[in-house]
C-alpha positions as a Python dict, from the first residue, in 0.01 Angstrom:
ca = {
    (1, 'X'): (0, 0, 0),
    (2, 'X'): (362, 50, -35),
    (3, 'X'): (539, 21, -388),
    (4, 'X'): (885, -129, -469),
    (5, 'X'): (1211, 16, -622),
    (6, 'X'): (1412, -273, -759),
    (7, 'X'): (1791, -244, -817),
    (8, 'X'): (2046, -475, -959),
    (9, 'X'): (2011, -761, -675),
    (10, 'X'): (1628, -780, -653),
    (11, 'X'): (1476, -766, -959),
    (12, 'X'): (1152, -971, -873),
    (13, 'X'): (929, -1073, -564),
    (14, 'X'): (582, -1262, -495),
    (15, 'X'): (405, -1393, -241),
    (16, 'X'): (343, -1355, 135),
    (17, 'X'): (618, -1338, 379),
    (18, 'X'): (483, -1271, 737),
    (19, 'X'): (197, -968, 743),
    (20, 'X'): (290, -867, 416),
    (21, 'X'): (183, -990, 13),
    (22, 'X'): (458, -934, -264),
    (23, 'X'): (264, -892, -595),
    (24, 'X'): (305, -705, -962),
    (25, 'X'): (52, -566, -1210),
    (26, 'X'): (78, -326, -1470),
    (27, 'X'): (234, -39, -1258),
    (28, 'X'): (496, -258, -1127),
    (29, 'X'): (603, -488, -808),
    (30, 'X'): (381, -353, -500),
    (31, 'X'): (320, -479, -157),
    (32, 'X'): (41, -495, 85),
    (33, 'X'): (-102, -573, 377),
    (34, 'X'): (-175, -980, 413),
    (35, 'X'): (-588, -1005, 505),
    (36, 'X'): (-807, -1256, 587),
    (37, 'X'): (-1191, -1278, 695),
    (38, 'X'): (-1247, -963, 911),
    (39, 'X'): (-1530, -853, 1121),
    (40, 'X'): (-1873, -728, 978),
    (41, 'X'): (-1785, -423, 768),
    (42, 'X'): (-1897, -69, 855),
    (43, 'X'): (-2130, 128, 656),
    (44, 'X'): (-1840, 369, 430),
    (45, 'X'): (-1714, -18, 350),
    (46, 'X'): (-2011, -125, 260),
    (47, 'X'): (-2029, 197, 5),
    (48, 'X'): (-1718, 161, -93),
    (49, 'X'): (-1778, -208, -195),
    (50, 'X'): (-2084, -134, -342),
    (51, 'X'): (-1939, 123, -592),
    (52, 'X'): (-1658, -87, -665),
    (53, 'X'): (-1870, -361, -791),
    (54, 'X'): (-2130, -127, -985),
    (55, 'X'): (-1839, -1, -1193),
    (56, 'X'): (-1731, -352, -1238),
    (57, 'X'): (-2024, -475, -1359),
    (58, 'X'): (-2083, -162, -1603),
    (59, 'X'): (-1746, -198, -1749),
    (60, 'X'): (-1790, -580, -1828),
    (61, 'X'): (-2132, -530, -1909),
    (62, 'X'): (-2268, -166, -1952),
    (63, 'X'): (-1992, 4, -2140),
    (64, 'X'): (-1942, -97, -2505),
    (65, 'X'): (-1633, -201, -2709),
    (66, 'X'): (-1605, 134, -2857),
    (67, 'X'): (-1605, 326, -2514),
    (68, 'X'): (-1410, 77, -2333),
    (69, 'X'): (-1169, 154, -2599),
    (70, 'X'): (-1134, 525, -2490),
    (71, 'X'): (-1041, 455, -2131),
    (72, 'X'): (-757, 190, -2288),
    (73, 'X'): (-631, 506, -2470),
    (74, 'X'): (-622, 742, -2212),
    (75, 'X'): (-451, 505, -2021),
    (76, 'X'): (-171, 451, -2198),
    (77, 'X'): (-161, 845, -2342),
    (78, 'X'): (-172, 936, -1952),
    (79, 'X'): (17, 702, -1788),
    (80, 'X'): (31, 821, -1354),
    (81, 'X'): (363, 914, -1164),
    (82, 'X'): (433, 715, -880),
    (83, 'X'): (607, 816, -577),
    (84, 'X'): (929, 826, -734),
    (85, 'X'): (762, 1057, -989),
    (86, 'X'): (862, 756, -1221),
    (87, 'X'): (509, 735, -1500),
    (88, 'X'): (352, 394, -1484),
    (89, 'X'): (123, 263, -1677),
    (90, 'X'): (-272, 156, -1527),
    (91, 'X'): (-522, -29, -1777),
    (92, 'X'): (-848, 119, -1939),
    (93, 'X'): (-1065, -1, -1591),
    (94, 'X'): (-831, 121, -1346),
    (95, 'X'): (-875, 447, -1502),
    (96, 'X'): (-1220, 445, -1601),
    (97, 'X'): (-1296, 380, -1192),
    (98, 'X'): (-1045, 685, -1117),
    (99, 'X'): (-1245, 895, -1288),
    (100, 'X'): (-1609, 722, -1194),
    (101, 'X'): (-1598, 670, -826),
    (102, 'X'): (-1668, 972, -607),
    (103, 'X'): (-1895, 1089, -790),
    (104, 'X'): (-2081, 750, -790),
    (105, 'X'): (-2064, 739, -426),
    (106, 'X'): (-2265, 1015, -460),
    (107, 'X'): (-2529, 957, -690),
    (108, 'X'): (-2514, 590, -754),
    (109, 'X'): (-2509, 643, -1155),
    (110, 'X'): (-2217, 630, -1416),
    (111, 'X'): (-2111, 1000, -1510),
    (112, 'X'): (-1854, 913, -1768),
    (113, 'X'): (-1888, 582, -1978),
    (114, 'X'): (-1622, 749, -2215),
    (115, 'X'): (-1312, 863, -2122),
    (116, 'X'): (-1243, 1265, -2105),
    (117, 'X'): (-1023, 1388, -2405),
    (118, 'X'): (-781, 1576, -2170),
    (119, 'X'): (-525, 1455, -1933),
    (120, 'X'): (-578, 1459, -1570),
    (121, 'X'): (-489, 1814, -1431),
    (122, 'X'): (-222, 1914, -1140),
    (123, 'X'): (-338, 1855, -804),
    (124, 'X'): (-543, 2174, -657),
    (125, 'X'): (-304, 2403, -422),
    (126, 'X'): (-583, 2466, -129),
    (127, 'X'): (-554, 2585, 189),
    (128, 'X'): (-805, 2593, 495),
    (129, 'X'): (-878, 2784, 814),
    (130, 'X'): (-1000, 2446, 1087),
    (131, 'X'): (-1209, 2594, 1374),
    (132, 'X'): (-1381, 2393, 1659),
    (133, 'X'): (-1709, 2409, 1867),
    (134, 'X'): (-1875, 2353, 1560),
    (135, 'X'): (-1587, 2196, 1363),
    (136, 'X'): (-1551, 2404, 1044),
    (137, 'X'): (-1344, 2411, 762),
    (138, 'X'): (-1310, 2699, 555),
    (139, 'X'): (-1167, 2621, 225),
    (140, 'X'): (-1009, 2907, -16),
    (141, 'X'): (-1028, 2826, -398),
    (142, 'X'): (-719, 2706, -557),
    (143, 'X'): (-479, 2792, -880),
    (144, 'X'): (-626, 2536, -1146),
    (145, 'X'): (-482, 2485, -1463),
    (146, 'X'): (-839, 2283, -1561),
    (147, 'X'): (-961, 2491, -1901),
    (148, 'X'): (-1366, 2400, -1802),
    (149, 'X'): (-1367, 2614, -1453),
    (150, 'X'): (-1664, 2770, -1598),
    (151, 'X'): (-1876, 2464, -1551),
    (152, 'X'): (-1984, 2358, -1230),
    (153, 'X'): (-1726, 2162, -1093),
    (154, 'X'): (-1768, 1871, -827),
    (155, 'X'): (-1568, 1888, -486),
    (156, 'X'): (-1475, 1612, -292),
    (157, 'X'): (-1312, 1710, -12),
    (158, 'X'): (-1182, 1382, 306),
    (159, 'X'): (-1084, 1429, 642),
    (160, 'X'): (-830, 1276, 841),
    (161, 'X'): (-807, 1209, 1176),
    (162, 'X'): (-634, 1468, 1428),
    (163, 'X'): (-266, 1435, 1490),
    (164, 'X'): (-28, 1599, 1733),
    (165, 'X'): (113, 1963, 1603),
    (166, 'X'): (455, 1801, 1582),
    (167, 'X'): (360, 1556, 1288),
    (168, 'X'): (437, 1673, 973),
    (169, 'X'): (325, 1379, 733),
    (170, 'X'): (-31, 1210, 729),
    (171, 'X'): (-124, 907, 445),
    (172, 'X'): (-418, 776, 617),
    (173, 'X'): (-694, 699, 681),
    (174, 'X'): (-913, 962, 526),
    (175, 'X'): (-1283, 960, 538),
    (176, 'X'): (-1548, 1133, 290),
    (177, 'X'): (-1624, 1518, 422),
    (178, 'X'): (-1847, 1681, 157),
    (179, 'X'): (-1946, 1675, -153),
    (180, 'X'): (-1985, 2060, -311),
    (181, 'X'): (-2101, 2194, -681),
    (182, 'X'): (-1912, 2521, -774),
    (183, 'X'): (-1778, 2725, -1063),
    (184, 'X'): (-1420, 2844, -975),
    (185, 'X'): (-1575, 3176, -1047),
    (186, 'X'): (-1826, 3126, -723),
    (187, 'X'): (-1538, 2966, -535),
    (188, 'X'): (-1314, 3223, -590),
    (189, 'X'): (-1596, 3475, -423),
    (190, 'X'): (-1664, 3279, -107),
    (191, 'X'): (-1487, 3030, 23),
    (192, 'X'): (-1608, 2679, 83),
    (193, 'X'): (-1726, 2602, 453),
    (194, 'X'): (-1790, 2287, 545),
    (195, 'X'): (-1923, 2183, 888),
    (196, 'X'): (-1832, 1811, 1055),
    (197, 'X'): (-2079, 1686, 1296),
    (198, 'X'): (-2085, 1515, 1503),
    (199, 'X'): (-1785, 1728, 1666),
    (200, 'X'): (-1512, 1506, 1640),
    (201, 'X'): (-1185, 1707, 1664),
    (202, 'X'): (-994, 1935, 1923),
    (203, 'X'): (-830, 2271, 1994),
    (204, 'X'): (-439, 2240, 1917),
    (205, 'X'): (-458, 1952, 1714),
    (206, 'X'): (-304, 1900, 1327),
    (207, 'X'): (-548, 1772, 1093),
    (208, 'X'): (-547, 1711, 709),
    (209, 'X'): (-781, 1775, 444),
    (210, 'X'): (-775, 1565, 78),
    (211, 'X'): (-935, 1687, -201),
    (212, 'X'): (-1037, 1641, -579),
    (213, 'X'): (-1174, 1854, -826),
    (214, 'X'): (-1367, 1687, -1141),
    (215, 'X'): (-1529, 1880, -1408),
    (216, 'X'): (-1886, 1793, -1409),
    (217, 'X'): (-1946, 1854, -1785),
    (218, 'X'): (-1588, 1688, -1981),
    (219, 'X'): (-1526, 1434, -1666),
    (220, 'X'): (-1182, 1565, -1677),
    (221, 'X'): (-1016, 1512, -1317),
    (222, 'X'): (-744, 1634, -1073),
    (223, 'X'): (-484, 1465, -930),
    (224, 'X'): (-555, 1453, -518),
    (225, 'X'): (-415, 1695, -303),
    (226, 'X'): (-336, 1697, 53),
    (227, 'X'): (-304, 1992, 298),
    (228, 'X'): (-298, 2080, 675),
    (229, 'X'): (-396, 2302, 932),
    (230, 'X'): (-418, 2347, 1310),
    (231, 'X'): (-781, 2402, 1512),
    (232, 'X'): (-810, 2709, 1667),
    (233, 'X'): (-1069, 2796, 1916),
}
């Protein structure tokens, strides 16, 4: 999805013109890509769906007034930087599925029906060692400024697909790697390897990793993070 800077001759656009669907919400004017029926959808859709309409449901008809009201404030006290690094404003659901998802995915249960008390923390600067024959990824801990690093936190770490050394920026598609529980503490004593299999990826080539970290006890969550390496032998 891309997003749109207005200036002083455009200062509105809807609608569909050719491939692509002009729209606005809350963040602004945005455009994506126009869709119709598509073929049967593969099993991380299907997940993905299925999450999406869990959280639905539970906000409409789980979560009370009083804790629906706590995701409407941290909205609007937390409001998320766009690419411009210009803050824009999402609603109480849009966050409250930010903070829910992953870790749905995962266990198929609601961590957080209230909202955490702090604000989303900076994105975590990782690095990682890619290695093939098996394909391994060997993650070192990050700086976090995230006060609850004594708690378990949850990983979620994505995988992209391999790219050519020469390409130097990679949005997606990214695909669901691993799922890891760790204090910083532990991290910071061995790194994180993960193992893909099937093998998937080859000597020479680029790939990127993206990653969040979510405290498992406050529910407070980073902003993702992106990095790169190249497969070595």
């Amino acid at each position: 999805m891309a997003v749109i800077q207005t200036g002083s001759i455009v200062s509105d656009i809807r609608g569909s013109v050719g491939d692509e669907t002009y729209s606005r919400n809350q963040g602004g004017l945005y455009v994506k890509s126009r869709s119709g029926p598509t073929a049967e959808p593969n099993a991380n859709r299907l997940v993905i769906t299925a999450a999406m309409t869990a959280l639905s449901q539970a906000w409409s008809g789980t979560l009370t007034d009083a804790q629906r009201a706590t995701w409407r404030t941290y909205a609007k006290q937390y409001p998320k930087a766009n690419r411009w690094g210009q803050r824009t404003l999402h609603n109480g659901y849009n966050r409250f599925v930010a903070v829910n998802f992953a870790k749905y995915v995962q266990s198929s249960a609601i961590a957080f029906a209230s909202a955490p008390i702090a604000p989303p923390f900076n994105p975590p600067d990782f690095t990682f060692a890619a290695t093939t024959a098996p394909d391994t990824f060997t993650i070192t801990a990050p700086l976090l400024n995230e006060p609850n690093t004594d708690h378990p936190l949850w990983i979620f770490t994505y995988v992209g697909a391999e790219q050519n050394v020469g390409v130097n920026f990679y949005a997606h598609p990214f695909t669901s790697l691993s799922y890891d529980v760790r204090t910083l503490a532990a991290w910071q004593a061995a790194a994180l390897v993960v193992t893909s299999d099937p093998p998937a990826f080859t000597t020479g080539k680029k790939i990127w990793l993206r990653m969040r970290v979510q405290c498992s006890i406050s529910g407070n969550i980073s902003t993702p993070a992106q990095a790169s390496a190249i497969f070595d032998a």
